[in-house]
KOLGU-744319 format. One record per residue (C-alpha): chain; x, y, z; residue in three letters. Coordinates in steps of 0.1 Angstrom, whole numbers, plus 5000, padded with zeros to 4 digits. Example, Ala and Ser with C-alpha at 12.3 -4.5 7.8 and 13.67 -1.06 7.14 Angstrom:
// residues 2
+------+------+------+------+------+
! unit !   xx !   yy !   zz ! code !
+------+------+------+------+------+
!    A ! 5123 ! 4955 ! 5078 !  Ala !
!    A ! 5137 ! 4989 ! 5071 !  Ser !
+------+------+------+------+------+
This chain:
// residues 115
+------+------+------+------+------+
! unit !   xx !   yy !   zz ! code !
+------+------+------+------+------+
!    A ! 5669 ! 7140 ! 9246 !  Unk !
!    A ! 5652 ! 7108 ! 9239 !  Unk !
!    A ! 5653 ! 7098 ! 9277 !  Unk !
!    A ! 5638 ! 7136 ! 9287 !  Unk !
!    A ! 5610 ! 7131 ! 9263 !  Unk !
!    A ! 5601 ! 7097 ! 9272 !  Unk !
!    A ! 5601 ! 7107 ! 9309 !  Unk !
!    A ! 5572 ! 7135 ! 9294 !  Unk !
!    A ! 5553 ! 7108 ! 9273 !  Unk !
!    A ! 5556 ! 7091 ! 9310 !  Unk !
!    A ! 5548 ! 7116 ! 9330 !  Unk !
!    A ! 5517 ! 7128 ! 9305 !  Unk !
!    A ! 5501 ! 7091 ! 9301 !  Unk !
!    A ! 5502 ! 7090 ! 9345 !  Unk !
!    A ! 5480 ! 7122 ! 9341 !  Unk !
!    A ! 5505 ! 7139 ! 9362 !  Unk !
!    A ! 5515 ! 7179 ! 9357 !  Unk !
!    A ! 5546 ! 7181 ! 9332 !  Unk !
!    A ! 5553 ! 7215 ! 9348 !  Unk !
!    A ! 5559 ! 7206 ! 9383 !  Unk !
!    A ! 5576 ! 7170 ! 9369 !  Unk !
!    A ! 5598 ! 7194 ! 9351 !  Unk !
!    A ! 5608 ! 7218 ! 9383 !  Unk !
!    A ! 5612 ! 7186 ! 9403 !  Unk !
!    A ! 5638 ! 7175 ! 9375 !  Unk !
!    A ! 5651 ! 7211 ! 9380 !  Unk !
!    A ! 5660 ! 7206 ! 9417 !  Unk !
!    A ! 5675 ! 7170 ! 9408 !  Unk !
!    A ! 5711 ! 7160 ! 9399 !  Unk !
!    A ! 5695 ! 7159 ! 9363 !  Unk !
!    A ! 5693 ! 7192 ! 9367 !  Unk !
!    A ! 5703 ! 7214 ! 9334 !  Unk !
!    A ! 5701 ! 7245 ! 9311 !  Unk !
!    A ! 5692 ! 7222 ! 9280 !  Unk !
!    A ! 5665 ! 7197 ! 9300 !  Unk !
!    A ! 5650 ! 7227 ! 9310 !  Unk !
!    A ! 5644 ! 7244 ! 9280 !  Unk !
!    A ! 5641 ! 7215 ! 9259 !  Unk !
!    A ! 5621 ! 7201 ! 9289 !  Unk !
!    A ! 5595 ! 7232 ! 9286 !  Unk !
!    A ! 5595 ! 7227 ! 9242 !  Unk !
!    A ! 5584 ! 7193 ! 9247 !  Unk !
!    A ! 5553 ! 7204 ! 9275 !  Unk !
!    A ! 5542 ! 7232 ! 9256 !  Unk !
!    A ! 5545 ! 7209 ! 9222 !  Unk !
!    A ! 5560 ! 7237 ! 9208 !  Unk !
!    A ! 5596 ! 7227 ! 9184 !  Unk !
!    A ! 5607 ! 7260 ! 9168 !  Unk !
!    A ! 5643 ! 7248 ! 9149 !  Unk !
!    A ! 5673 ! 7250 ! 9171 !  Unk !
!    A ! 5688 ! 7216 ! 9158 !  Unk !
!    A ! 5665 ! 7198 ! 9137 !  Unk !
!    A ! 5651 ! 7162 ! 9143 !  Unk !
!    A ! 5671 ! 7154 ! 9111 !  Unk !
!    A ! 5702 ! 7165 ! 9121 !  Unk !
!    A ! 5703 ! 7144 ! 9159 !  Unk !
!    A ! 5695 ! 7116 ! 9133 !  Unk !
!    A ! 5717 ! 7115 ! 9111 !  Unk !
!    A ! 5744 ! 7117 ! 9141 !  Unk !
!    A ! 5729 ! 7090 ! 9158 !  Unk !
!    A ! 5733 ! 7069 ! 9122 !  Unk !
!    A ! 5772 ! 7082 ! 9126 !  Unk !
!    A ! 5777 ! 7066 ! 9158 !  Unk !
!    A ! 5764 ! 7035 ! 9157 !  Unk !
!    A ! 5782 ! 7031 ! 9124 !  Unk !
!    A ! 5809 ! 7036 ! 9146 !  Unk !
!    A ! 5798 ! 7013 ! 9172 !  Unk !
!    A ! 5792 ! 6984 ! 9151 !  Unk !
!    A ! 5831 ! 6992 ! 9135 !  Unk !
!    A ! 5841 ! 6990 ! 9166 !  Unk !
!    A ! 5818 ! 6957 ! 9179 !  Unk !
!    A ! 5806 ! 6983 ! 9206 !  Unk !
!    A ! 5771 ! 6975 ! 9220 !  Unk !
!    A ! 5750 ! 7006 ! 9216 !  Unk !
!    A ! 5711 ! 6997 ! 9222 !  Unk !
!    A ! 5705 ! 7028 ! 9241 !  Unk !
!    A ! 5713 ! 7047 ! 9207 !  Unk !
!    A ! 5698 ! 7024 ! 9185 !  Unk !
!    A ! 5661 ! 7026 ! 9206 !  Unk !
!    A ! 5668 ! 7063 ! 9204 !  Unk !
!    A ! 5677 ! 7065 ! 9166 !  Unk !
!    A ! 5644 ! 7043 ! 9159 !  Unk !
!    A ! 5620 ! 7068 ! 9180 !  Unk !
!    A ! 5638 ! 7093 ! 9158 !  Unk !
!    A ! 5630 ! 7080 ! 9128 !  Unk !
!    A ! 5596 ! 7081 ! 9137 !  Unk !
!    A ! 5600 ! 7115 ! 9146 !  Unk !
!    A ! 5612 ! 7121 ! 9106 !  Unk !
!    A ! 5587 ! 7100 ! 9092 !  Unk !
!    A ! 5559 ! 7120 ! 9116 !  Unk !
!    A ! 5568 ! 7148 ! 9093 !  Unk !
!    A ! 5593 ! 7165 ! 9124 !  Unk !
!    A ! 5625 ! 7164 ! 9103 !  Unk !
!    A ! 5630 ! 7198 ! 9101 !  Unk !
!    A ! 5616 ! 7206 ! 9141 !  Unk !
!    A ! 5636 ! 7208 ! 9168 !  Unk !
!    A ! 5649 ! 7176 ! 9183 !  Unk !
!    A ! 5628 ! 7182 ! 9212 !  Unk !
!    A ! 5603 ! 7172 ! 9190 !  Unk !
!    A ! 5612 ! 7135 ! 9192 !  Unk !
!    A ! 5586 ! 7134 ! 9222 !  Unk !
!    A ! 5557 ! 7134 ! 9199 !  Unk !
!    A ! 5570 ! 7099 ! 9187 !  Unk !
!    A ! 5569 ! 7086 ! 9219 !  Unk !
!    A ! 5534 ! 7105 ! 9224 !  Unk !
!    A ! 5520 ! 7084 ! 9193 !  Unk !
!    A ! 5535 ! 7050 ! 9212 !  Unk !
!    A ! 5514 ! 7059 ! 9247 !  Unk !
!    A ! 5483 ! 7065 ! 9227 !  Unk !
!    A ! 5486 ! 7034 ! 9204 !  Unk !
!    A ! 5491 ! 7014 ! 9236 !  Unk !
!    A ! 5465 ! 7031 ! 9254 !  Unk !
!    A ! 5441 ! 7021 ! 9226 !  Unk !
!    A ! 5452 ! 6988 ! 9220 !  Unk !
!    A ! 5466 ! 6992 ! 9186 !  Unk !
+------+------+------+------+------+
C-alpha cells in the first residue's frame, strides 16, 4: 500500500493522469483486485474505513518488532511504518489505509515548495 500510494504522489507531482497510470497498472503484472480499488480511493482522495490507517500501523509496529528479534533487516517496512505515522498524526487514523497517500502528498508539496 505504501508503494501504490507513492507511485500516485509520483504520478500526481509529474502532472500525469492517475486514471490512465492506474489502468496501465491494471494491464501490468501488478495487476490486482486491491491496487485497483485502493488504487481508485487514493485518486479520488476518497478513504471510507475498510481497515483503518491505525490498524496497518500498528501491524507494521508488530513486525518489525519481530524483525529486529530476529536481527532481520526490514527498511522497506520501517519507511513505510514512518509515512504511516504521518498518516496518524495527519488526523487519518481512523481512514482507510489507502489513505496513507496523503502523507506522501504533504512530502511532494513540502519539497515542491522548498520547505
Amino acid at each position: 500500500m505504501g508503494s501504490l500510494a507513492e507511485m500516485m504522489a509520483l504520478t500526481k507531482a509529474a502532472g500525469l493522469d492517475e486514471g490512465t497510470i492506474l489502468e496501465v497498472l491494471g494491464e501490468s503484472a501488478m495487476a490486482n483486485p486491491l491496487t485497483a480499488a485502493k488504487g481508485e480511493l487514493m485518486r479520488r482522495g476518497e478513504y471510507p474505513p475498510n481497515f483503518q490507517v491505525y490498524l496497518q500501523q500498528k501491524d507494521l509496529r508488530l513486525a518489525l518488532q519481530l524483525a529486529d528479534e530476529l536481527g532481520v533487516p526490514a527498511p522497506l517496512t520501517a519507511a513505510t511504518n514512518g509515512q504511516y505515522i504521518r498518516a496518524r498524526q495527519m488526523g487519518l487514523g481512523e481512514a482507510d489505509f489507502a489513505a496513507v497517500r496523503a502523507a506522501y502528498d504533504v512530502d511532494a508539496h513540502q519539497e515542491k515548495d522548498g520547505v
